[in-house]
C-alpha positions in Angstrom: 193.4 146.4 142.4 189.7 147.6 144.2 187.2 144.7 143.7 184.9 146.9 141.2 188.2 146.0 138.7 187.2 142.8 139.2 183.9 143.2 138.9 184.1 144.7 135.4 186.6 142.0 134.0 184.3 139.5 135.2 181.6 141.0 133.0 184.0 142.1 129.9 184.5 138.0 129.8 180.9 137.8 129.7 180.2 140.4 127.6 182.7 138.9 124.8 181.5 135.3 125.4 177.7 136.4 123.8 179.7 138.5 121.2 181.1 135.7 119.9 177.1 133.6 118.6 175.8 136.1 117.6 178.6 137.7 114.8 179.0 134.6 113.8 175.5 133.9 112.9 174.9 137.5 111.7 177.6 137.6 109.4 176.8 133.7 108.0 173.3 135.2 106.8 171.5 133.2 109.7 169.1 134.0 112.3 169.7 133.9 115.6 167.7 134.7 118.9 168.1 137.9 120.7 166.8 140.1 123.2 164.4 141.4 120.2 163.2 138.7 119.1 159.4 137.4 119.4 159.6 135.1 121.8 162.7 137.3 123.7 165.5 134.8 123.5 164.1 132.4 121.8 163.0 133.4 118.1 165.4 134.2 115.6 166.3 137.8 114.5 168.0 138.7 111.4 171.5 138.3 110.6 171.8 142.0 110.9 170.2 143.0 114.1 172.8 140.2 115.0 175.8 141.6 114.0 174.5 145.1 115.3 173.9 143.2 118.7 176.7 141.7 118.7 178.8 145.0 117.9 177.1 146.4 120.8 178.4 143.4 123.2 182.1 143.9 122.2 182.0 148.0 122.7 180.7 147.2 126.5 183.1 144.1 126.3 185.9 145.8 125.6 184.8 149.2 128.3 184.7 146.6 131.0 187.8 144.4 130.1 189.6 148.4 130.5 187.6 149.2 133.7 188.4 145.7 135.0 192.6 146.5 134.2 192.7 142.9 133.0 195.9 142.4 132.3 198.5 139.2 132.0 200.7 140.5 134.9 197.9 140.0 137.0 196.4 136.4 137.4 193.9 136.9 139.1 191.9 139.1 136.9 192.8 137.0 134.7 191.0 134.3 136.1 188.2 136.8 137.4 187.6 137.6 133.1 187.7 133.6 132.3 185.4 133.1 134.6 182.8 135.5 133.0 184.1 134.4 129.4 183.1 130.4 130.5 180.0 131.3 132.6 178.2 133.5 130.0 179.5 130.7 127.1 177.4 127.7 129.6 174.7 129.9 130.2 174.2 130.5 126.6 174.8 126.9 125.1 171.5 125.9 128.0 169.8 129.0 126.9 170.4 128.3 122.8 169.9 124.2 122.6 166.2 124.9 121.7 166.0 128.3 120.1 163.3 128.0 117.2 164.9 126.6 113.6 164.0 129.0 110.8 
């Protein structure tokens, strides 16, 4: 495999970690920072724009995880795709401990 398969499994893991908040707070009915949000990141948007955002973070998820040839006959991009899945899910429990409380 080149190194830009890597490359993309490493951000399909990353990519599917901040799926994962914000589809389940969209389709609970509860708000939830986003990129749109006022502050960016840090107010909450609406349980749709949510689920909408987090639709749109499983498409490029799932383009990258196929770019990246993730696959389980091949460890390392296996462990390439973790790595992305547990470095986005890190960065985003620091980045969500004090988002605003509707």
């Amino acid at each position: 495999m080149q190194w830009y398969h890597y490359f993309g499994g490493f951000w399909a893991g990353a990519f599917l970690a901040n799926f994962v908040p914000h589809f389940v707070n969209g389709v609970s009915g509860n708000g939830f920072p986003t990129p749109f949000a006022k502050p960016p990141g840090k107010g909450l948007s609406s349980p749709i724009l949510n689920v909408l955002w987090a639709l749109l973070n499983l498409v490029i998820g799932y383009v990258l995880f196929r770019v990246g040839r993730v696959s389980a006959q091949d460890n390392l991009s296996l462990v390439v795709f973790f790595a992305g899945f547990a470095g986005m899910s890190i960065m985003l429990a620091q980045s969500f401990v004090h988002k605003e409380k509707a």
